[in-house]
DRENTINU-217994 format. One record per residue (C-alpha): residue number from 1; y, x, z. Coordinates in steps of 0.1 Angstrom, whole numbers, always signed. Example, Ala and Ser with C-alpha at 12.3 -4.5 7.8 and 13.67 -1.06 7.14 Angstrom:
BEGIN
 num    c2    c1    c3
   1   -45  +123   +78
   2   -11  +137   +71
***
This chain:
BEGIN
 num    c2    c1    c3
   1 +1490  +483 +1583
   2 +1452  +480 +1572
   3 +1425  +507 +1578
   4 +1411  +523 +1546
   5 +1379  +541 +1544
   6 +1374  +565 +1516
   7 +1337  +570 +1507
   8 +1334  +606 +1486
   9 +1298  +613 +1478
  10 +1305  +655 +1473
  11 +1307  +671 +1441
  12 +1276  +683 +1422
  13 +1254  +705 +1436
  14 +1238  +736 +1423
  15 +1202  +716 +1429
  16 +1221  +683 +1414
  17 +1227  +706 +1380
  18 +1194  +715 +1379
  19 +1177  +686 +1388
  20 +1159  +684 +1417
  21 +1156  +671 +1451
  22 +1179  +684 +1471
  23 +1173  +663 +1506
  24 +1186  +688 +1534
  25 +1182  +715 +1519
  26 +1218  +732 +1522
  27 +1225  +740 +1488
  28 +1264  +751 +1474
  29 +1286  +729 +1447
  30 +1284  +743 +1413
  31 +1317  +748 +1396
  32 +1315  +711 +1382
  33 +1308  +703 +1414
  34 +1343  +721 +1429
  35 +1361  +707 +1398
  36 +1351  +671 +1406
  37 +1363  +675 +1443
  38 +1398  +683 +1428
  39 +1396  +653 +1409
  40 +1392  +631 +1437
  41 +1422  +649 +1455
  42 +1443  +638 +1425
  43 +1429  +607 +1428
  44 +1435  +604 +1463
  45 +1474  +620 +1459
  46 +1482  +589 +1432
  47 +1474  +563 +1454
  48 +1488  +577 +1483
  49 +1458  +578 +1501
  50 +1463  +605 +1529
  51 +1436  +603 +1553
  52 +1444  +605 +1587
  53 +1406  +620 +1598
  54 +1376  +634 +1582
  55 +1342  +628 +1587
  56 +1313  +651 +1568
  57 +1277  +658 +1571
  58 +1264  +691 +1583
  59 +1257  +706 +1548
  60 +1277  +728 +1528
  61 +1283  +708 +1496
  62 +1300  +676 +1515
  63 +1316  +699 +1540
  64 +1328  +725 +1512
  65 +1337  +689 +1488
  66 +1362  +675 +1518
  67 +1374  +711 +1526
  68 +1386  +714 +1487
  69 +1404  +683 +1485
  70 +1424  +683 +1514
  71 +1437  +717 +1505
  72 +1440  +701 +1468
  73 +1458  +675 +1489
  74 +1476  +698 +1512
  75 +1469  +684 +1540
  76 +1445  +708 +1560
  77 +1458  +698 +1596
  78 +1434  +664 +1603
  79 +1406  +665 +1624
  80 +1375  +670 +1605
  81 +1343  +658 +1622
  82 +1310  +667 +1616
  83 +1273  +653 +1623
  84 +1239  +657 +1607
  85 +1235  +620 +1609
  86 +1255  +619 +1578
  87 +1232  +640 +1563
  88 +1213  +632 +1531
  89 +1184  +611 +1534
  90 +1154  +638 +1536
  91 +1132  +643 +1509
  92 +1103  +657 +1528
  93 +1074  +672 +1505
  94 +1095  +666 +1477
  95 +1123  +685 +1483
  96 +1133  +718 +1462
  97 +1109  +706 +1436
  98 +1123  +692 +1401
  99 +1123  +655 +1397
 100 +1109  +646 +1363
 101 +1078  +670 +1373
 102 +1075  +645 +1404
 103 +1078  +617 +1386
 104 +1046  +628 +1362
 105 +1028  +636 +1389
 106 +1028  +601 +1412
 107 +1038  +571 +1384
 108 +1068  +563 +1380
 109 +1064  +530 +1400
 110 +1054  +556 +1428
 111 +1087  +574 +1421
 112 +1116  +547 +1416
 113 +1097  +529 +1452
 114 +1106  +565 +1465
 115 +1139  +573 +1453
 116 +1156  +539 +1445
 117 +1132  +515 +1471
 118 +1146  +505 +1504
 119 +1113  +513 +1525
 120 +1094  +537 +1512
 121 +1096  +572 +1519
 122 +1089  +606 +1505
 123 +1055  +621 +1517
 124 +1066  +644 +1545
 125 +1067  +680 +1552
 126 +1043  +694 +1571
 127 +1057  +705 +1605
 128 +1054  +742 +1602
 129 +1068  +743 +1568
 130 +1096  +762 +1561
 131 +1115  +740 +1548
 132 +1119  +717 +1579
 133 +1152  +716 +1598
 134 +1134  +723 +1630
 135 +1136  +760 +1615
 136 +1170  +761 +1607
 137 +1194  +774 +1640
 138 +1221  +753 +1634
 139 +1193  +720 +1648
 140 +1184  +736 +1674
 141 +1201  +716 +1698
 142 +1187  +686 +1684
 143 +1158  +667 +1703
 144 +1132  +678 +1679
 145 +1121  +639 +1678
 146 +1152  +632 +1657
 147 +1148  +656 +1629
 148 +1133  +637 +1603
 149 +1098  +652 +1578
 150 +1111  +623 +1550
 151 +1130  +595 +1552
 152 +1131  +564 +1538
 153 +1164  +546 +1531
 154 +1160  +522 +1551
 155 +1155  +552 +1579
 156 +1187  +567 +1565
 157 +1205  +537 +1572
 158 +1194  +535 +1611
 159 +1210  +566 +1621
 160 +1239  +570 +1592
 161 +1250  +530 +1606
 162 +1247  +542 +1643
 163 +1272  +568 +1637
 164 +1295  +543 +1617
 165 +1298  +522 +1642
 166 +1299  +546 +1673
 167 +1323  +573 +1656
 168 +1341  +558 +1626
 169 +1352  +520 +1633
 170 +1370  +531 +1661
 171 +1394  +548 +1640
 172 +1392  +521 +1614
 173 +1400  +494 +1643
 174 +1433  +515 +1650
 175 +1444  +511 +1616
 176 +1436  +547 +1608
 177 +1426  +562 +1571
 178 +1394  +575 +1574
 179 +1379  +600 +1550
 180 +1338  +606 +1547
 181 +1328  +634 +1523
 182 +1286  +629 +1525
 183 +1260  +623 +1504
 184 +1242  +597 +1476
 185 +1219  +581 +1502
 186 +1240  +584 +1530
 187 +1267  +570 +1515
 188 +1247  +542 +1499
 189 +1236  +535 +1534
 190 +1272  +530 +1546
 191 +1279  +507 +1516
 192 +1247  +483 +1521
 193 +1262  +478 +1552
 194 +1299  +474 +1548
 195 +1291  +449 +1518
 196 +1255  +431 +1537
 197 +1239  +442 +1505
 198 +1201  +432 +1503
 199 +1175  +458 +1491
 200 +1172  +446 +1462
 201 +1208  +448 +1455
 202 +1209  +484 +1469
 203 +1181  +500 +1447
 204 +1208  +496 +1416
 205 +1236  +512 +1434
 206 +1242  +544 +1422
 207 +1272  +564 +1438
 208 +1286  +591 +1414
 209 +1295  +623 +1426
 210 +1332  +630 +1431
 211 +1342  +590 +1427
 212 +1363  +578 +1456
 213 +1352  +544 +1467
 214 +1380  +529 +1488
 215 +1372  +497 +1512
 216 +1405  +479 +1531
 217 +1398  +468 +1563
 218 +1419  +438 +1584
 219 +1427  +444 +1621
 220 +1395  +428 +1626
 221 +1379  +456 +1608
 222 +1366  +428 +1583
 223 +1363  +442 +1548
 224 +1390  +427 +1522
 225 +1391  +450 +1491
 226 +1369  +475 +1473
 227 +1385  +503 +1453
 228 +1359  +520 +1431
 229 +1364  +546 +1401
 230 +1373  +518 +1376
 231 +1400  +504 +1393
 232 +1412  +533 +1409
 233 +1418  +551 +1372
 234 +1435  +519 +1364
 235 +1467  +528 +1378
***
């Protein structure tokens, strides 16, 4: 039997509806953003597609997202896993402050290097500020080093890849169904990785929120098939 992975960028967020950067700051779904997760359980339920573990970042939206469909699903008992290197990519200095305001203030060529580029990050927060996970108790037993001030993608992609391969293709090389409820960034991380996309490529991927993408796996944990919203409302 082939491993499946099940990529599930959570539902909208409070900060998603009113648009702006969201980052790490732990923000809740809004009731779209509940509704969309129990669309994806559907989803999940009409292909059969019961995962046999669950992986989600540390914040509330992709933990509350993966909580609400596998009670959608009924099937509460697997394992769920969690690490803040599934986190969203961090937003530094622009985080909690409204995109299209951003966007006026630096150029848009500034912005779409930012928030669709590969290597550019955000400018970064200031290490006393608030807003830094180094004030927030559930880090604190995280080398201070790690914790990011912005991120680039490509920066993203160094640590959200390092968890991939130490914690989740394990379980895809034992045939396993593997569920991961995390973020737009995150999860566009994963999937310039799984498919060898270039950066170019990657800065027009957009992953919608509650849209299962499925990837099939040989026992060689070589990629075979890609499910995405499309094709999965197909059937």
């Amino acid at each position: 039997m082939s491993a499946k992975l099940i990529l599930l960028r959570h539902g909208q967020s409070l900060y998603n509806k009113e648009n702006l950067f969201t980052g790490w700051t732990d923000v809740a779904l809004s009731d779209q953003g509940k509704e969309e997760a129990r669309e994806a359980a559907a989803i999940l339920m009409r292909h059969g597609l019961y995962p046999d573990i669950c992986f989600t970042s540390w914040l509330k939206r992709a933990i509350h997202t993966a909580q609400i469909v596998l009670a959608e699903m009924a099937w509460e008992q697997i394992d769920s896993l969690k690490s803040w290197k599934l986190n969203e990519r961090h937003y530094g200095d622009w985080q909690q402050r409204n995109k299209e305001e951003v966007e006026e203030e630096v150029s848009k060529k500034h912005f779409l290097a930012v928030r669709r580029g590969y290597d550019t990050p955000p400018p970064e927060l200031k290490q006393d500020d608030p807003r830094s996970a180094q004030h927030e108790p559930k880090y604190k037993d995280i080398d201070p080093a790690l914790l990011p001030l912005s991120e680039s993608l490509k920066e993203t992609r160094r640590r959200t890849l390092n968890y991939y391969y130490e914690q989740i293709i394990p379980q895809l090389a034992r045939g396993k169904t593997v569920l991961v409820s995390a973020h737009g960034n995150s999860l566009r991380a994963l999937v310039m990785g799984i498919e060898e996309l270039s950066a170019e490529e990657i800065s027009r991927l957009e992953i919608p929120t509650g849209a299962p993408i499925i990837y099939h796996f040989d026992e060689t944990v070589k990629m075979t098939k890609k499910q995405d919203k499309l094709s999965l409302n197909q059937h």
